[in-house]
TIKOLVO-596280 format. One record per residue (C-alpha): z negated, x negated, y negated; residue number from 1; residue in one letter. Coordinates in steps of 0.05 Angstrom, whole numbers, plus 5000, padded with zeros to 4 digits. Each point is the difference from the previous one (the first is absolute). Layout:
BEGIN
    z    x    y fivo roro
    Z    X    Y  NUM    A
...
% end
This chain:
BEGIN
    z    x    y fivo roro
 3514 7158 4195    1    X
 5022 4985 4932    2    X
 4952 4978 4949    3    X
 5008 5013 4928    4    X
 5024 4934 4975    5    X
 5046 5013 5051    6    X
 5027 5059 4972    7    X
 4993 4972 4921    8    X
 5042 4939 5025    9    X
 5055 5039 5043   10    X
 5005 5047 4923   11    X
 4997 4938 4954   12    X
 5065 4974 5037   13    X
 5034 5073 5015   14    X
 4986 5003 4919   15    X
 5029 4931 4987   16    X
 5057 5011 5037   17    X
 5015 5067 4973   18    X
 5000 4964 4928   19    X
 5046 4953 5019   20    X
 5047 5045 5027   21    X
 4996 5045 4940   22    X
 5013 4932 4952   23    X
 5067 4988 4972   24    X
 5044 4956 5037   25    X
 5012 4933 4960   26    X
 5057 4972 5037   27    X
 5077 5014 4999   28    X
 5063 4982 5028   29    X
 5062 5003 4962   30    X
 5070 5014 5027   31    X
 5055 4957 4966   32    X
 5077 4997 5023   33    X
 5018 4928 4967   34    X
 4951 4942 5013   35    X
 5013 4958 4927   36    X
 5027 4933 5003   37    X
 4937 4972 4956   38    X
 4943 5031 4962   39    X
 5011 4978 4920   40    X
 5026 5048 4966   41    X
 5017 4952 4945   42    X
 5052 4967 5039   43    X
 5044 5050 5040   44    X
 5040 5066 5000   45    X
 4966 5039 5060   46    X
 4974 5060 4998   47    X
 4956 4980 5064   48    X
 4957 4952 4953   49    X
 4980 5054 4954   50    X
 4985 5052 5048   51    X
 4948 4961 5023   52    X
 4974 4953 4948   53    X
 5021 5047 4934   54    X
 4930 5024 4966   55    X
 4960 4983 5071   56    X
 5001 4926 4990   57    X
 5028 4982 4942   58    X
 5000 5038 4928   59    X
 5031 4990 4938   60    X
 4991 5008 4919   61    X
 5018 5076 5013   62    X
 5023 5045 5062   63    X
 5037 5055 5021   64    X
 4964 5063 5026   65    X
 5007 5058 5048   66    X
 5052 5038 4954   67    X
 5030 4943 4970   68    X
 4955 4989 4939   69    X
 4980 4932 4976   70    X
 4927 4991 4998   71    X
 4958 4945 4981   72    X
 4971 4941 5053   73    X
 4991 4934 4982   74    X
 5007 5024 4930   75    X
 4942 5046 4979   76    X
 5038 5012 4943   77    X
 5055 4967 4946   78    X
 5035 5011 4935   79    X
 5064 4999 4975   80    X
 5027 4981 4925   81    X
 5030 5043 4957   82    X
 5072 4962 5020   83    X
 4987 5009 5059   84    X
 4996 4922 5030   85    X
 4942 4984 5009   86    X
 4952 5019 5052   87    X
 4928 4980 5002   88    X
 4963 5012 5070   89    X
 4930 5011 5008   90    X
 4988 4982 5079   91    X
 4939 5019 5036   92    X
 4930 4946 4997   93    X
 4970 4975 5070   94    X
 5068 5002 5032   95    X
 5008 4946 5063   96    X
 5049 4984 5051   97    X
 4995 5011 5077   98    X
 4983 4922 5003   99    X
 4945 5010 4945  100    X
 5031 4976 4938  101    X
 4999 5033 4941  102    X
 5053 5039 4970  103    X
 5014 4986 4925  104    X
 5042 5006 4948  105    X
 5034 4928 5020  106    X
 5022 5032 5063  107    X
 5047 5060 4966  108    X
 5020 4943 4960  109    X
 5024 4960 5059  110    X
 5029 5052 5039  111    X
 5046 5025 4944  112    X
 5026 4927 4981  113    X
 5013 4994 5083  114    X
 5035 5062 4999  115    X
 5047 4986 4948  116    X
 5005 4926 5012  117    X
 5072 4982 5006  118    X
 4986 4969 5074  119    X
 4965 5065 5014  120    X
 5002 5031 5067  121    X
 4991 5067 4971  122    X
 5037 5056 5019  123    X
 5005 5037 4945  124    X
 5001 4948 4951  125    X
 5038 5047 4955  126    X
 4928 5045 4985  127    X
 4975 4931 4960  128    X
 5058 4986 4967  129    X
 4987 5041 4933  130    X
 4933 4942 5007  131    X
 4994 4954 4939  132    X
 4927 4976 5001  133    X
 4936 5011 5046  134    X
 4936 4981 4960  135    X
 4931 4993 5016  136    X
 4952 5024 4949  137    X
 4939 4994 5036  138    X
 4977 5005 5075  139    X
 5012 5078 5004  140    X
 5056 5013 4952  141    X
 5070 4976 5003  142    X
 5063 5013 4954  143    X
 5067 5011 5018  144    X
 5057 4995 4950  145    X
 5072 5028 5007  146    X
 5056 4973 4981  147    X
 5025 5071 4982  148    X
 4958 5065 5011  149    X
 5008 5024 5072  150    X
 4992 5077 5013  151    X
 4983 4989 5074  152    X
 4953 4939 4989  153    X
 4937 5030 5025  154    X
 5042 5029 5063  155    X
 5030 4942 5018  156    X
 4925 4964 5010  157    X
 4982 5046 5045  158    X
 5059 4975 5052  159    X
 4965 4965 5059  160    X
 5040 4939 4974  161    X
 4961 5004 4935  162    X
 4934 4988 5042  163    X
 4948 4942 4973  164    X
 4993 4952 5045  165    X
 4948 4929 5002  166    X
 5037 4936 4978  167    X
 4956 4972 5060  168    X
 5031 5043 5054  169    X
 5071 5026 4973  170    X
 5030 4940 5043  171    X
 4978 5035 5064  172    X
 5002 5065 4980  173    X
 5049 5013 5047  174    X
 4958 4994 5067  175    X
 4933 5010 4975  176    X
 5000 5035 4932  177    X
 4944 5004 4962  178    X
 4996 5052 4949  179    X
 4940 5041 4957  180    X
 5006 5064 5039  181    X
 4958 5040 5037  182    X
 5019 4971 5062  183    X
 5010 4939 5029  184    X
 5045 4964 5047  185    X
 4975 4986 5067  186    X
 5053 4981 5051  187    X
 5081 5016 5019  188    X
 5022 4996 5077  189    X
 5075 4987 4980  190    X
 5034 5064 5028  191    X
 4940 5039 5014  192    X
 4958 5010 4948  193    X
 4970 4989 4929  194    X
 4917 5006 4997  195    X
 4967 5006 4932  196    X
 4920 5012 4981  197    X
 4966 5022 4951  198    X
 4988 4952 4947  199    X
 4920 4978 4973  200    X
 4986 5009 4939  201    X
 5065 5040 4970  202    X
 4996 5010 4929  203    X
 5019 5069 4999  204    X
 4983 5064 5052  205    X
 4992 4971 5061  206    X
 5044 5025 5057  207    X
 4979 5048 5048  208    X
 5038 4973 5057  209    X
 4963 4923 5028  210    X
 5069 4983 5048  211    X
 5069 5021 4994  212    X
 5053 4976 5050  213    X
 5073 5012 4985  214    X
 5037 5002 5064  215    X
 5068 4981 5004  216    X
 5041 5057 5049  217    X
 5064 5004 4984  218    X
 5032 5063 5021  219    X
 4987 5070 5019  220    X
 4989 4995 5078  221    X
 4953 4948 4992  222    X
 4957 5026 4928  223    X
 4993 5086 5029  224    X
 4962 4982 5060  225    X
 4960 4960 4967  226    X
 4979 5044 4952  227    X
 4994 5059 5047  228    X
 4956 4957 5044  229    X
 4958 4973 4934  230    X
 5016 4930 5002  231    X
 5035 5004 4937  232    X
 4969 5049 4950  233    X
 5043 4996 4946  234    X
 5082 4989 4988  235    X
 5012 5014 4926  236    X
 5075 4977 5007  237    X
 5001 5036 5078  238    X
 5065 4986 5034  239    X
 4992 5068 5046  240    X
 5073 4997 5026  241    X
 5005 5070 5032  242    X
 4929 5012 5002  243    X
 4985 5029 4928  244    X
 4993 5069 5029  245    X
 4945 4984 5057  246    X
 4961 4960 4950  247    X
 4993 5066 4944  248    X
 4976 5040 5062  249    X
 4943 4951 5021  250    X
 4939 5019 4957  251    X
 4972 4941 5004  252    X
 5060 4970 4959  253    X
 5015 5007 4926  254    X
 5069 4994 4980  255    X
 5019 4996 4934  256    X
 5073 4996 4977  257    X
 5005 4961 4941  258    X
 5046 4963 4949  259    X
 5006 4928 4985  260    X
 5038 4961 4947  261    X
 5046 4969 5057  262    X
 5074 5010 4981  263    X
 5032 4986 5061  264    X
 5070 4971 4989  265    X
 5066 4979 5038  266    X
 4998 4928 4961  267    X
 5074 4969 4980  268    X
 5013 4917 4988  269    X
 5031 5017 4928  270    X
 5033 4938 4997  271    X
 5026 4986 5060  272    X
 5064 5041 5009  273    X
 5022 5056 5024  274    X
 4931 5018 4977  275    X
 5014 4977 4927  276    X
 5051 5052 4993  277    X
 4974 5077 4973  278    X
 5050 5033 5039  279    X
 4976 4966 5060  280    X
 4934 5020 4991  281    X
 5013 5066 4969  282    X
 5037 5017 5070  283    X
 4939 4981 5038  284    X
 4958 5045 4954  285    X
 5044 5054 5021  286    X
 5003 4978 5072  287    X
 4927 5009 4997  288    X
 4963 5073 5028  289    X
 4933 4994 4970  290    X
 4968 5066 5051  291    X
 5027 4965 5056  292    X
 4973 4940 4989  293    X
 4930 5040 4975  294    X
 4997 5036 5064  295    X
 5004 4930 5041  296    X
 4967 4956 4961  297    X
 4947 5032 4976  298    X
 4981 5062 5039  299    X
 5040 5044 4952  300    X
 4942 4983 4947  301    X
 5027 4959 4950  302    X
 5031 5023 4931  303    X
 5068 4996 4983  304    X
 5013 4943 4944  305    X
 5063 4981 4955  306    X
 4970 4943 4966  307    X
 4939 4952 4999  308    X
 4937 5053 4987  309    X
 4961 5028 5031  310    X
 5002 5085 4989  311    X
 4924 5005 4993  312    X
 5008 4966 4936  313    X
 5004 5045 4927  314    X
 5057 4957 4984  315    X
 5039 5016 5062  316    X
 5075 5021 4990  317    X
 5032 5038 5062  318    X
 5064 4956 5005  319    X
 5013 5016 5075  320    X
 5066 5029 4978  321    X
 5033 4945 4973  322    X
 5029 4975 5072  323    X
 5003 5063 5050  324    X
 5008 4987 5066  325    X
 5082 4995 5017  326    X
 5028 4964 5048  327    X
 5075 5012 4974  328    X
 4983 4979 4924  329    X
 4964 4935 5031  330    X
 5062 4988 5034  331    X
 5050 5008 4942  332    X
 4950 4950 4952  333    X
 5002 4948 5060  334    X
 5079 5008 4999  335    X
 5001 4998 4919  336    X
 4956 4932 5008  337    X
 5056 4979 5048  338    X
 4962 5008 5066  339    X
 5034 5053 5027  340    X
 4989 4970 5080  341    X
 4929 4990 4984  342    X
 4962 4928 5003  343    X
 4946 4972 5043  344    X
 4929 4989 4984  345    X
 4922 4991 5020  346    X
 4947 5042 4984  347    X
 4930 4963 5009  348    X
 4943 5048 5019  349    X
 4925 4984 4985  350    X
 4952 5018 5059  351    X
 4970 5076 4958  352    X
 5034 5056 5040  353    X
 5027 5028 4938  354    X
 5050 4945 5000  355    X
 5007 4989 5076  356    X
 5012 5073 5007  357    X
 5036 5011 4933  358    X
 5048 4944 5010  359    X
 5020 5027 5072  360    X
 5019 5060 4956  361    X
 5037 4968 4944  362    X
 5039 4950 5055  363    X
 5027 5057 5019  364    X
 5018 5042 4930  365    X
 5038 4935 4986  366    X
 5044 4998 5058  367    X
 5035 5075 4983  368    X
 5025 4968 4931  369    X
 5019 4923 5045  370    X
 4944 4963 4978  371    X
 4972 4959 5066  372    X
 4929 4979 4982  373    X
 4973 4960 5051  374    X
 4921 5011 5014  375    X
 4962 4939 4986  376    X
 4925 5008 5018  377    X
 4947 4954 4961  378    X
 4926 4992 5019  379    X
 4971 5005 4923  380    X
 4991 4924 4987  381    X
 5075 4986 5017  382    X
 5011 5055 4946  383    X
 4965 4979 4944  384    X
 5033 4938 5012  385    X
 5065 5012 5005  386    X
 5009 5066 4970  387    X
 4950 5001 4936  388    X
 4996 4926 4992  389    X
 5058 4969 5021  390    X
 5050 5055 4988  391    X
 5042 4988 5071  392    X
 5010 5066 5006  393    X
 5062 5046 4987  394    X
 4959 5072 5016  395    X
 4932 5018 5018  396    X
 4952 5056 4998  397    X
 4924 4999 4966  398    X
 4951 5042 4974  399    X
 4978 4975 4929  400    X
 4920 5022 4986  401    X
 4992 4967 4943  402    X
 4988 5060 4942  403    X
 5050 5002 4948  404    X
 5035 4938 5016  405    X
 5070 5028 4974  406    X
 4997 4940 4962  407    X
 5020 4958 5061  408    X
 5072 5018 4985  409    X
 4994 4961 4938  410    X
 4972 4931 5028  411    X
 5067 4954 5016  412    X
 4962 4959 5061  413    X
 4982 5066 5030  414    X
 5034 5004 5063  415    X
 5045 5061 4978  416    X
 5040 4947 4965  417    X
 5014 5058 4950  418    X
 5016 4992 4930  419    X
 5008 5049 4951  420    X
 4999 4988 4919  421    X
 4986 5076 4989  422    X
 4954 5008 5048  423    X
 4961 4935 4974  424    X
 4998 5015 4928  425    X
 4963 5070 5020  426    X
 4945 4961 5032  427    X
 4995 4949 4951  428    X
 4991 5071 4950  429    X
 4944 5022 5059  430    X
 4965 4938 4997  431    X
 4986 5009 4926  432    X
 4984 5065 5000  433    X
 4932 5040 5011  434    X
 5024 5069 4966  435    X
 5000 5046 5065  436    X
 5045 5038 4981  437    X
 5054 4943 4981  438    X
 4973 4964 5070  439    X
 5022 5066 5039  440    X
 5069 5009 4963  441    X
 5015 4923 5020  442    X
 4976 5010 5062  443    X
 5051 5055 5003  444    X
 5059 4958 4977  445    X
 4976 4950 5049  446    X
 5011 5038 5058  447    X
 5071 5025 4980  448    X
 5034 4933 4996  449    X
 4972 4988 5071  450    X
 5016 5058 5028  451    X
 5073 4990 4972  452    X
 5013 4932 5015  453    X
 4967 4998 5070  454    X
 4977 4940 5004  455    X
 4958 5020 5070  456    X
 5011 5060 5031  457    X
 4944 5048 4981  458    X
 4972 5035 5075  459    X
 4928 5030 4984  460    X
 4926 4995 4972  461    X
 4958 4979 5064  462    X
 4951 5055 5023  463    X
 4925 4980 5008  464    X
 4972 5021 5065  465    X
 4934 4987 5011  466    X
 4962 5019 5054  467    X
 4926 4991 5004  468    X
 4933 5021 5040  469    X
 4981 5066 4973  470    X
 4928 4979 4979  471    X
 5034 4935 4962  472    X
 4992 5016 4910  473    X
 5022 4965 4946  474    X
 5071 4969 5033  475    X
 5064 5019 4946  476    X
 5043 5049 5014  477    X
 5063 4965 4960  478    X
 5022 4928 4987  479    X
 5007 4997 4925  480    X
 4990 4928 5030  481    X
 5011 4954 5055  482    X
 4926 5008 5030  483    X
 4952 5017 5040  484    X
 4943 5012 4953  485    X
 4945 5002 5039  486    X
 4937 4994 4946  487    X
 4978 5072 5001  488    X
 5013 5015 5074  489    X
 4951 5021 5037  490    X
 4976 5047 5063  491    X
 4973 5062 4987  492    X
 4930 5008 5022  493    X
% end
């Protein structure tokens, strides 16, 4: 017979259990395609670093939000002079590092002069250039002069290579970085899996999420079963392969198709010939049928481009047009460059699908006008290397997801290898201007000269498709950035 206490006890734990179960989950694992080759942001070009460490781990003086915006982080606030160059910062009080050290005014100091150091490491070394003086006025304000007033100034902090970092731990940044956000590393099983927590004592809104493991699958028949199955509950970049259809139909699933700053681009040497020749690359412009190459390479998703911007943006010019597909005009402008037979080449493909896929595609485009592009496959280390760094390369296909970056085409050790006076003296007019009106008119002209002179071969805008656990909030429907923001995600209760 059952006594009382009995009965209390057996309700005290149905009731305890039933609490739990109704509590939010606080755990959640991440699907990524590309496992990075390091974790600093400061010092290299993958996207993989910042989709895991961008505004998780490590923040910066500003940041980029959901729709693109910049909005303030480090920097509670700042002011600008009436000319324009110079910026004064007011960071945040009772800010420390994941090792406990505090965060000061010394620290955006440092990590500007390393950024624009001329042994830096940096990436994008160009977004510090416009950099004359860092100065620190006092533990929580810092000011930045210009050399010239820079219309995208703020913007350009935001980057994930712009982050802060600890002159005590920028040195090994790389396999155990240590940053002021609201979580913290906590391990990385090279080819498996990145684990972060939630940090103690964050300065700002805590994060609703205590672990977050980004798991590295990279391709479709391994990343749907694991998200049907609820291992994985959330791909924001999915690779679904030819499974985009069954995933909308599972209710459990929410699939959002989104956009992303990622021009994705048939890359030309510049300077190493044929490539250094318009005609040459005009033809392969030509040579090139942009919905074939959608449907393949990107599920039929991605949006048409004709130069290096991305459509979502107000300054966006339509410049599709300017090379139609046509096989028999690519043809004549390889005979008018004097290469009527055709010539041999490689094509080096990064591991993303997009370019695996896409360059199966585009191999084959540039055989009907005689071009024989051998396929030259390149785990993502080997292409950084010898693509973007070393320039050993004659073509290659990538996906650029840095936001408004046409300014690459303007940087002479960029590996384009493109040079262009007109095209330069518009950005130099950018750089100095913060009218938006002027900005979008240059932005304009920008994209004109590109789109004429082909110095890539523009394919499309890369489509966002994330896929997530239906009870998942707060993850971002578009890149405006390389990240995977997750500070305000949560599970619904």
């Amino acid at each position: 017979m059952k006594t009382w206490k009995t009965i209390l006890a057996a309700a005290a734990i149905a009731l305890a259990t039933s609490t739990a179960a109704m509590a939010a989950r606080t755990d959640l694992v991440v699907g990524v395609v590309l496992e990075p080759p390091h974790l600093d942001p400061t010092a290299g070009a993958a996207a993989a670093i910042d989709e895991v460490v961008y505004a998780n781990v490590f923040e910066g003086l500003t940041r980029v939000g959901p729709k693109g915006e910049v909005l303030p982080d480090l920097a509670e606030s700042w002011t600008v002079s009436d000319d324009g160059k110079v910026y004064t910062f007011k960071l945040h009080s009772g800010v420390k590092f994941h090792d406990g050290s505090d965060f000061s005014a010394d620290d955006v100091k440092f990590s500007l002069d390393r950024a624009r150091a001329e042994d830096s490491t940096n990436a994008q070394k160009a977004l510090f250039e416009a950099i004359d003086t860092v100065e620190v006025v006092d533990p929580t304000t810092v000011k930045v002069t210009l050399k010239q007033p820079q219309g995208a100034f703020l913007y350009n902090m935001a980057w994930g290579d712009a982050v802060i970092v600890s002159p005590k731990s920028a040195d090994t940044n790389k396999e155990k970085p240590i940053g002021t956000g609201p979580f913290k590393f906590d391990s990385w099983a090279r080819g498996a899996a990145i684990k972060l927590v939630k940090a103690d004592n964050y300065w700002g809104a805590p994060a609703a999420l205590d672990k977050v493991e980004f798991r590295i699958i990279p391709d479709a028949s391994a990343a749907v079963p694991a998200l049907l199955s609820g291992d994985v509950q959330a791909f924001p970049n999915m690779p679904v392969g030819d499974s985009l259809s069954q995933l909308q139909s599972d209710p459990r699933l929410k699939v959002v198709i989104g956009s992303t700053e990622g021009e994705t681009i048939l890359a030309m040497n510049n300077k190493k010939p044929p490539f250094d020749n318009l005609k040459v690359r005009q033809a392969i412009s030509h040579a090139l049928d942009r919905k074939a190459i959608i449907d393949g390479a990107s599920n039929g998703l991605g949006t048409p481009i004709g130069s290096h911007f991305a459509p979502h943006n107000p300054a966006y010019i339509d410049l599709t047009g300017t090379y139609p597909h046509d096989v028999q005009k690519a043809k004549e402008l390889l005979k008018e460059a004097g290469l009527e037979n055709g010539f041999k080449t490689t094509l080096k493909l990064p591991p993303p699908p997009y370019a695996r896929d896409g360059g199966q595609i585009i191999a084959s485009e540039l055989r009907e006008i005689g071009i024989d592009a051998e396929i030259v496959p390149l785990e993502w280390a080997d292409w950084l290397k010898q693509v973007f760094t070393d320039k050993d390369y004659d073509m290659t296909i990538v996906s650029h997801t840095e936001p408004n970056d046409i300014d690459i085409y303007a940087r002479k050790d960029y590996y384009f290898n493109y040079d262009n006076a007109a095209f330069d003296k518009v950005i130099d007019e950018l750089n100095l201007t913060s009218d938006e009106a002027r900005r979008r008119e240059l932005y304009g002209e920008a994209q004109k000269i590109l789109a004429q002179d082909a110095p890539v071969g523009f394919l499309f805008e890369l489509p966002k498709i994330g896929v997530w656990d239906a009870n998942l909030e707060g993850m971002w429907d578009n890149s405006p950035i390389q990240a995977n923001d997750l500070t305000k995600v949560k599970w619904a209760e």
